[in-house]
N, C-alpha and C positions, 0 to 999 in steps of 0.2 A: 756602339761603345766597345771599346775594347777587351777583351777576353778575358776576365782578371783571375791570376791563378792563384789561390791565398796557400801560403803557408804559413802555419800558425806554430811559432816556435814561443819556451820558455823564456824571460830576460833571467841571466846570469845572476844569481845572488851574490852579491861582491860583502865578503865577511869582512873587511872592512869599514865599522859603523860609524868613523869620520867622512871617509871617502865617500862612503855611502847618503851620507846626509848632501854633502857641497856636490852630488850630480844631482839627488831630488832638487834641492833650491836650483841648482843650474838648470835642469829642464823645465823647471815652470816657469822662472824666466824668461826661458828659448822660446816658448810658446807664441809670447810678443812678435818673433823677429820672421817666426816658417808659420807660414799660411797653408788655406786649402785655395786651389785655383781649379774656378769652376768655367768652360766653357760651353755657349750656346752655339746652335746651327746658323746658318744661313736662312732668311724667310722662306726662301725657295725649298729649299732643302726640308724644312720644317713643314711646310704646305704639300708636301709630298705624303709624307706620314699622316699626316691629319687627315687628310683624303682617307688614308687607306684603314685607320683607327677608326672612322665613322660607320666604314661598311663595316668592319667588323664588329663596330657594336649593335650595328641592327642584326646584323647576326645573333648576336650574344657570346661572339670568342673575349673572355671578361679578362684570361689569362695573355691571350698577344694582347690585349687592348694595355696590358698592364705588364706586356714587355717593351711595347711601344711609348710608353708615358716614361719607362728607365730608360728608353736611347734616347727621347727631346730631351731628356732632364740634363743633359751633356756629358762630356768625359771630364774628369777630375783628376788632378794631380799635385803638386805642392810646390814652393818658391820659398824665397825667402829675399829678407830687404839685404838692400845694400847701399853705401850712401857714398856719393862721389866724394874729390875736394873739395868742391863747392857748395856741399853738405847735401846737395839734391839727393833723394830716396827715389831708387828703381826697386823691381823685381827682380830676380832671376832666378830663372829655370830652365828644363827642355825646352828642346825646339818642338819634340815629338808629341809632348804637353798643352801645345798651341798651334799647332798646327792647322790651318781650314778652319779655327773658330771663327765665328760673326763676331762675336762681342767678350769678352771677358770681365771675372772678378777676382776678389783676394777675399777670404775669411779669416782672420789670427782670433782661435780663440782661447779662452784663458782658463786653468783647472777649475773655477769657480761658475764658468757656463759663460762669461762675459765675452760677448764676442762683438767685433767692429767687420763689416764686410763692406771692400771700396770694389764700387761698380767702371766700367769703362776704364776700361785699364789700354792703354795703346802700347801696341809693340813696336817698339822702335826698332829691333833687329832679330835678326833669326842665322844661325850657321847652321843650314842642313848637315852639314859633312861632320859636326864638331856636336850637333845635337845641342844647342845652347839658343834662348834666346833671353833679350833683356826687356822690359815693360815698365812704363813712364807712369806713375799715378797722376790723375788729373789731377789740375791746382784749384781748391777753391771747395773741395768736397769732403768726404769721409777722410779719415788721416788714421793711420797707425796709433797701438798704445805710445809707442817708441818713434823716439826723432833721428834714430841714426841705423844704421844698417849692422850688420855682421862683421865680426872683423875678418878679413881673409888671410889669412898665415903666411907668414914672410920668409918660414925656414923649411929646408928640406923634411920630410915624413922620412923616418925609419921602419923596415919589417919588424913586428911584434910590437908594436906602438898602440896605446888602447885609443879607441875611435869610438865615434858615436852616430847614429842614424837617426834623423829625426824627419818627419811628414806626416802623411795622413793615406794611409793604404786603404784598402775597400773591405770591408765583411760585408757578404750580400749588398755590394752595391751600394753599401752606406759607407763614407768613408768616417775615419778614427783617427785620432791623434795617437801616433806611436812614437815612443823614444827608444832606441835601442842600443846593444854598447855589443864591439867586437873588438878585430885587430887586424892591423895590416897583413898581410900575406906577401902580397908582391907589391912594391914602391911604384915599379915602373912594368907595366904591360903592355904588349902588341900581338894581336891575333887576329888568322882570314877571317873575312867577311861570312865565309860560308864554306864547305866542303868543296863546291864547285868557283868560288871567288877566293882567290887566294892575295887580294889585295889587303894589307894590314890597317886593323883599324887600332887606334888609340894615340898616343899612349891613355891609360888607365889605372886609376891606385883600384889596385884589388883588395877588398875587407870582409869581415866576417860576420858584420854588424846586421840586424834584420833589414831587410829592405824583401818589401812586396809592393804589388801592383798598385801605386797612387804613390809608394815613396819618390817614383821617377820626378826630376827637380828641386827634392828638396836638397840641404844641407849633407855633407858627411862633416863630422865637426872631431876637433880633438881641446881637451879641455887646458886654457889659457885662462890663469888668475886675472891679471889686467885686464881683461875684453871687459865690455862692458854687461856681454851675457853671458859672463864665467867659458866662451866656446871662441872658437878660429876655425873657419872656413879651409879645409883640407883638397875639397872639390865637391861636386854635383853627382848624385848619384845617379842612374842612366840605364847601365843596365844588370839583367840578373843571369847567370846561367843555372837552367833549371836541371839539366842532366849530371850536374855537380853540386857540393855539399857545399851549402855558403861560402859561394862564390862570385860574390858581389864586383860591379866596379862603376868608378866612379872616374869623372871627366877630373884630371888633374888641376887647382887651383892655378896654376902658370898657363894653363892653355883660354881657363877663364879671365886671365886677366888681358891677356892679348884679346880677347874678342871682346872685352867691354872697351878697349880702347879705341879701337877699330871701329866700333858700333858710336859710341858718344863723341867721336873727331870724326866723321864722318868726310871726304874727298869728293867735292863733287865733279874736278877735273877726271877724275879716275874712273865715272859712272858710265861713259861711253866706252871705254875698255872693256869694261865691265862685260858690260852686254855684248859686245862683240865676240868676247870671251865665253858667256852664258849663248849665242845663238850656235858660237863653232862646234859645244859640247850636242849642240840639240841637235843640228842634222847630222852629228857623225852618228847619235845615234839612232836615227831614222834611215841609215842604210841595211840595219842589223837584217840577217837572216830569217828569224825569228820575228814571234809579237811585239810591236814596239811600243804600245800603249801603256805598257807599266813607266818606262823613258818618260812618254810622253807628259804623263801623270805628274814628274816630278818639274814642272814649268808651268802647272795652271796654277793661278792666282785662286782666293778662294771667291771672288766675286766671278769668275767665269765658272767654277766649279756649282756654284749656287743660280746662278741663272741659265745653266742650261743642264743642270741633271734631270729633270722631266722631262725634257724632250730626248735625252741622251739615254734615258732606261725605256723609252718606246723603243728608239732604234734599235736599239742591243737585243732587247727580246725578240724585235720582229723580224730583224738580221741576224742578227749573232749566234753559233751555235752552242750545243747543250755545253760545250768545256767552255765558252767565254761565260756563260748564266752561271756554272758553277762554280769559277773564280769569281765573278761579282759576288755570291752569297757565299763562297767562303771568306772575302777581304770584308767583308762586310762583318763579319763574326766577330776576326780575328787582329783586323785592324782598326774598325770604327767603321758609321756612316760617311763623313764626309771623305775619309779615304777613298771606300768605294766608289760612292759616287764619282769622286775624281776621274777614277778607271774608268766609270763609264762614259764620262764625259770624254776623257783620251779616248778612250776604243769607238766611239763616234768621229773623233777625228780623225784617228788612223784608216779609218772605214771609207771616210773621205776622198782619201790623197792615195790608198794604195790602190793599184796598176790590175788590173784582170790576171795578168802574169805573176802576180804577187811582188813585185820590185816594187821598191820607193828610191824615187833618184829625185833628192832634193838638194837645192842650194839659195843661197842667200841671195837677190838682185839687188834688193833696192832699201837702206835704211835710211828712214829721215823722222826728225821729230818735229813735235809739236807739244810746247810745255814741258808736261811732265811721263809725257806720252812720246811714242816711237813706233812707229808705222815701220812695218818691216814686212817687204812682199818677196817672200819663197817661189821661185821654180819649181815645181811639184812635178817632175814625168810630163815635162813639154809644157804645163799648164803652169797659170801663177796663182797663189793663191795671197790673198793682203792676211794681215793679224796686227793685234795691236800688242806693244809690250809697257806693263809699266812696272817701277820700284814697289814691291811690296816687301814691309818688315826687313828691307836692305838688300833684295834678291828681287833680280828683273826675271818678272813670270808675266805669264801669257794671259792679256783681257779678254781676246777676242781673237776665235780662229776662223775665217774665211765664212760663210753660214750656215755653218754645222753647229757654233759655237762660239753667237755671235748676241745670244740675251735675247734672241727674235722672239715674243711672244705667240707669233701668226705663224712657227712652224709646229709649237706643242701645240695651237687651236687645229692648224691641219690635221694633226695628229690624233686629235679628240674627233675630228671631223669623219676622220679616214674610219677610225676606231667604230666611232655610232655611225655611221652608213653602213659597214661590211657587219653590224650585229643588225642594222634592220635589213639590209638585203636576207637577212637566213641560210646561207646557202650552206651553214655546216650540218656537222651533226643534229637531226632532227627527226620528228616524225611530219609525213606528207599524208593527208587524202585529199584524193580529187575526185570529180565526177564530171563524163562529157559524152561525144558523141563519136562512135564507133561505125566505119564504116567493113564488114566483114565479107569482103570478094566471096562470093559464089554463096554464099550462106544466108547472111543478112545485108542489107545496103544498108538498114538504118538501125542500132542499136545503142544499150546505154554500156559505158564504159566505169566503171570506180576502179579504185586503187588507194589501196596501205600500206606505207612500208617504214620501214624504221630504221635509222641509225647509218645516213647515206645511203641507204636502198638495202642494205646487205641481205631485208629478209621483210616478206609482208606477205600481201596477198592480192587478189584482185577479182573485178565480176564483169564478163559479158552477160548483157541479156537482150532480148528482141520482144520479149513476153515470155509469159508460162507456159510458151510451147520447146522455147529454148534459151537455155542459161549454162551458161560454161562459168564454173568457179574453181581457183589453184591457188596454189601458193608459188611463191621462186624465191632466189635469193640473186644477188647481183652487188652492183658498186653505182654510187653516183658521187659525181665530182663538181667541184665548188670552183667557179671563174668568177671575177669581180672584174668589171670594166664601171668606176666611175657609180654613177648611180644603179647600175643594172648588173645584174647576176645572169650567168648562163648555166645550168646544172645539164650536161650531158650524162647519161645513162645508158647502161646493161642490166640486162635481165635474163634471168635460165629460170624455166619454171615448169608447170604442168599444168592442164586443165582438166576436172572432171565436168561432162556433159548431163545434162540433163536436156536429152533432145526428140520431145515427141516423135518426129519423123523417121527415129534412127531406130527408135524403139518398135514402130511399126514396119520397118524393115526387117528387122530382126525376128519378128515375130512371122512375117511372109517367109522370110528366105532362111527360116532354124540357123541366125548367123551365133557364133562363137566369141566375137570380137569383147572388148572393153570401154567402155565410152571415156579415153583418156589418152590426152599426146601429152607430148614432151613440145614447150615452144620456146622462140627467144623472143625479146625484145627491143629493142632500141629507141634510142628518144633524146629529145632534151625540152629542158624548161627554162621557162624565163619568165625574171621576177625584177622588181624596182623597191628601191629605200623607200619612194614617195608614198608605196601601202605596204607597209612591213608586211609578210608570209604571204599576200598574195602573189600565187602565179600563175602564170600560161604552159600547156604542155600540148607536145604531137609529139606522137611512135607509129614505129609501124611493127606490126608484129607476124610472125610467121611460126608456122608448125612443123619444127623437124622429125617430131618423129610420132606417127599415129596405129595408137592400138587399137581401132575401132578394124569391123570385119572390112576387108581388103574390097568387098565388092558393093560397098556403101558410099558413092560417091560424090554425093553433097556434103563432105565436111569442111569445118572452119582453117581451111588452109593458111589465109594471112587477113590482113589487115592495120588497117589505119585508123588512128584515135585522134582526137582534140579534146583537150580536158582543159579544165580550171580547177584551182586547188588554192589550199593553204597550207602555208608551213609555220609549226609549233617550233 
C-alpha cells in the first residue's frame, strides 16, 4: 500500500455564520456525490502474501501478520459521480487510484453513518500521462443516494478564489471523510518531472485547501448556488508537494473534460495507430543505457502482472543483485504491492532479453491480430521473442512476454521444485558428522575415521583411531562449498588443522631414546562429499590427508604422515 504521509491541519473558521451554515448543508450534501474507492489485488498477487502471512503466523510474527492483513485490505482513494448527456453515472478519479487493481468499489457515505457501497465497478479508461481515469457502475446493482453526477464548472477559476477539497484521506490506514476549504494560488501551472526530468508536467490549478494521502481522485470544488450539490467541479485533485506549504494541485476541469470524451466516443479505426504508436515508445525505450525495467513496467497489463509475480520474485532474488532486492522493497513501501510487483515482473523480462554485453537491440517484426488480441513478435539481439498485446482500461499493455511472462504455472512449480530439492540436497550452511574408514600409510592400514565441523567446514574437529594403542585427535578450520547438479550435491573441501597423538609406540620410543619431541603435527586435508535430494543430509565422503609439519622427536619414524578416508555422514 502506499506510504501515506498525514498532515493533520485546522479547518479555517470562516466568522461568517450565514456563509458558514450553506458550506455545512453544502458538504453533507456532497457526501452523496465523492465516495471512497477501494481496491483489491490480483489472486495471484493475493496468494503470494497468504503464503507468506501463514509462515509467519506459525511463527507468531502477530505484528507483520497484521501489516500484511493492511496491504490485501487494498489501497484507497476517492471519486466522485459524474453523469453524461445521456444521464448515464461514471466515476472519476486517478489513474494512480486504479492502477493494477483486480477488482474495484465506490462507498458514499452519509454524516448520519448511512452508507451505500457499489461493488465491480469497470474502468472504462485510464490516461497515464494525465493521471485521470473514468469507471462504469454496473447496471442492475447497488445505485447511488443521487441520480445525477457533479456539475463541472464552465468558467474560468480566478487566483484568490475560495475552493473546497473533498475525499477521504487515511489516519492510521483507516480512511475519513474530509471536507476542506482554501484558495487558489496559481490558475494555471507547469513544472519538471523531476530535478533530473525537465519534461513539464500539467497544466494544474494549484490550491491551498487540505488534500492528504486518499484525497488523490476526489473533487476540488468551488461553491455554485444552481448545482444541484450547492458545488462545481474546478478539477481532480492529484497531487501534493510536501517540501512546500500547501501546495496542492489539481488536474484542470478542461483537461477532464477532453478525456471523458475521448474515453466514452471511443475510435476504434484509431486502435491500430494506437498500438503502433504505444510499441514505437516501448523499444525506443529498451535501447536505454541504463535499467530498463522501470520502462518496461509501464506496458504490463495487470493480468500479466498477477500471473506471473511469483515466479518473477523467485527470479529476482536468485538473479538479481542486493540494488535490484532493494529497489523491489523500496517500491514496494513507497509505491504499493502491485507496483512492485510489476517491477518484478519487468526485471524478469528484461532479465530475459538483455545481451551478456549488457545491449538490448530490439525491434518490431511482425504485428498481426486476433480479436481483440495482437501478437506482436520483437527481434530481441538476433533472437525473436512472440508477446501478446491487448486494450486495457483504453491503453494497449502487455499480456504476455515470450516465457518469462507468459502465466506458465510449470515454471513457478519448477521453481518450488528447484527451491525443495537444493533445501534437501543440504549443501549449505550446516553442521556435518560422519564416521568411516581410514587408511593411514605407514602407521595404520585400517582405522576408524569421524568428523565435526560446522558452518561450511570453517571450524570442527576430528578422530583417527586404530585402538587404545593409537588415537590422533585435532581440531582445524577450513571452507566447504556447495555444487548442485540436478538431484545431486558435490560439497568440495579444505582443511588446516592439527593432531594430538596419543601413540603407545611413540611413547615407548621416547622412553628408550630420552626423545624431546611433542606428540603433535600440523596437517591438511582435502576432500569432497556427495549427497542426493532422494535422502535429505545423507552423504558419501573420501579425503586424503597429509602432515605438513611434525613435532614429534625427528628420529621417531613411524609417524602418521598421510592418508585416505571414506566416510558416510549426515547433514543437519
Amino acid at each position: 500500500m502506499k506510504r501515506f504521509l498525514f498532515l493533520f491541519c485546522l479547518i479555517l473558521l470562516i466568522p461568517l455564520s450565514l456563509f458558514s451554515q450553506q458550506a455545512a448543508t453544502g458538504a453533507g450534501a456532497l457526501r452523496d456525490y465523492v465516495g471512497l474507492i477501494n481496491q483489491s489485488y490480483h489472486p495471484g498477487i493475493v496468494a503470494i502474501f497468504e503464503e507468506i502471512k501463514a509462515d509467519l503466523t506459525k511463527e507468531g510474527a502477530a505484528d507483520a501478520v497484521r501489516v500484511i492483513d493492511l496491504w490485501l485490505s487494498g489501497a484507497f482513494g476517492s471519486g466522485f459521480l459524474y453523469n453524461d448527456a445521456r444521464g448515464n453515472l461514471y466515476i472519476l478519479t486517478n489513474n494512480h487510484v486504479v492502477e493494477q487493481a483486480h477488482t474495484l468499489s465506490i462507498t458514499f457515505e452519509r454524516q448520519d453513518g448511512t452508507n451505500r457501497k457499489i461493488e465491480n465497478l469497470r474502468i472504462i479508461a485510464t490516461d497515464e500521462d494525465n493521471d485521470l481515469a473514468i469507471l462504469a457502475i454496473p447496471a442492475g446493482g447497488t445505485r447511488p443516494f443521487v441520480n445525477q453526477g457533479l456539475t463541472l464548472l464552465s468558467r474560468v477559476v480566478e487566483e484568490g478564489e475560495d475552493v473546497f477539497s473533498a475525499g477521504f484521506p487515511g489516519l492510521n490506514a483507516t480512511p475519513l471523510w474530509q471536507f476542506g476549504r482554501g484558495m487558489i494560488s496559481n490558475a494555471n501551472v507547469r513544472f519538471p518531472k523531476s530535478l533530473l526530468d525537465e519534461t513539464l508536467m500539467g497544466p494544474f490549478v494549484q490550491h491551498t485547501a487540505q488534500v492528504d494521502a486518499g484525497n488523490s481522485g476526489g473533487p476540488l470544488l468551488v461553491s455554485q448556488r444552481n448545482a444541484p450539490s450547492g458545488f462545481a467541479v474546478v478539477g481532480i485533485n492529484s497531487l501534493v508537494a510536501y517540501n512546500r506549504q500547501a501546495a496542492n494541485f489539481a488536474i484542470p476541469v478542461s483537461t477532464v473534460r477532453t478525456f471523458i470524451d475521448r474515453s466514452l466516443n471511443p475510435r476504434p479505426d484509431t486502435f491500430r495507430a494506437d498500438l503502433d504508436q504505444r510499441l514505437e515508445k516501448f523499444v525506443e525505450g529498451l535501447r536505454a543505457t541504463k535499467a530498463v525495467y522501470p520502462h518496461i513496467a509501464e506496458y504490463l497489463s495487470t493480468e500479466c502482472i498477477g500471473e506471473n509475480a511469483e515466479y518473477a520474485i523467485e527470479e529476482m532474488y536468485a538473479k538479481g543483485n542486493r540494488t535490484v532486492r532493494h529497489d523491489f522493497i523500496t517500491r514496494m513501501v513507497n509505491e504499493g504491492i502491485p507496483q512492485a510487483m510489476g517491477y518484478a515482473v519487468a526485471w524478469t523480462i528484461e532479465n530475459s532479453i538483455r545481451s551478456p554485453s549488457g545491449v538490448i537491440r530490439a525491434s518490431v517484426k511482425e504485428v498481426t491480430a486476433s480479436g481483440d488480441e495482437y501478437t506482436v513478435i520483437f527481434t530481441v539481439n538476433n533472437g525473436e521473442v512472440s508477446t501478446k498485446w491487448v486494450r486495457e482500461h483504453g491503453n494497449w499493455r502487455i499480456r504476455s512476454f515470450g516465457t518469462v511472462a507468459a502465466g506458465d504455472r510449470d515454471l513457478i512449480n519448477q521453481r518450488r521444485r528447484e527451491r525443495e530439492q537444493k533445501a534437501n540436497l543440504r549443501i549449505g550452511d550446516g553442521t556435518h558428522i560422519e564416521v568411516g574408514y581410514a587408511h593411514l600409510f605407514e602407521k595404520a592400514p585400517t582405522a576408524i575415521y569421524a568428523s565435526l565441523d560446522f558452518y561450511n567446514g570453517i571450524a570442527g574437529m576430528h578422530l583417527f583411531t586404530s585402538g587404545a594403542d593409537f588415537i590422533a585427535i585435532g581440531g582445524f578450520v577450513g571452507y566447504r562449498w556447495g555444487i548442485a547438479a540436478d538431484n545431486f550435491g558435490f560439497m568440495p573441501f579444505i582443511k588446516l588443522g592439527f593432531n594430538y597423538y596419543i601413540d603407545k609406540e611413540y611413547q615407548d620410543y621416547e622412553k628408550r631414546a630420552w626423545g624431546m619431541g611433542f606428540p603433535i603435527s600440523i596437517m591438511g586435508q582435502a576432500g569432497l562429499k556427495i549427497t542426493t535430494s532422494y535422502v535429505p543430509g545423507l552423504f558419501l565422503g573420501a579425503a586424503f590427508q597429509y602432515n605438513i609439519f611434525n613435532m614429534m622427536d625427528s628420529g621417531y619414524k613411524n609417524t602418521m604422515k598421510m592418508g585416505i578416508s571414506l566416510t558416510v555422514g549426515y547433514a543437519f
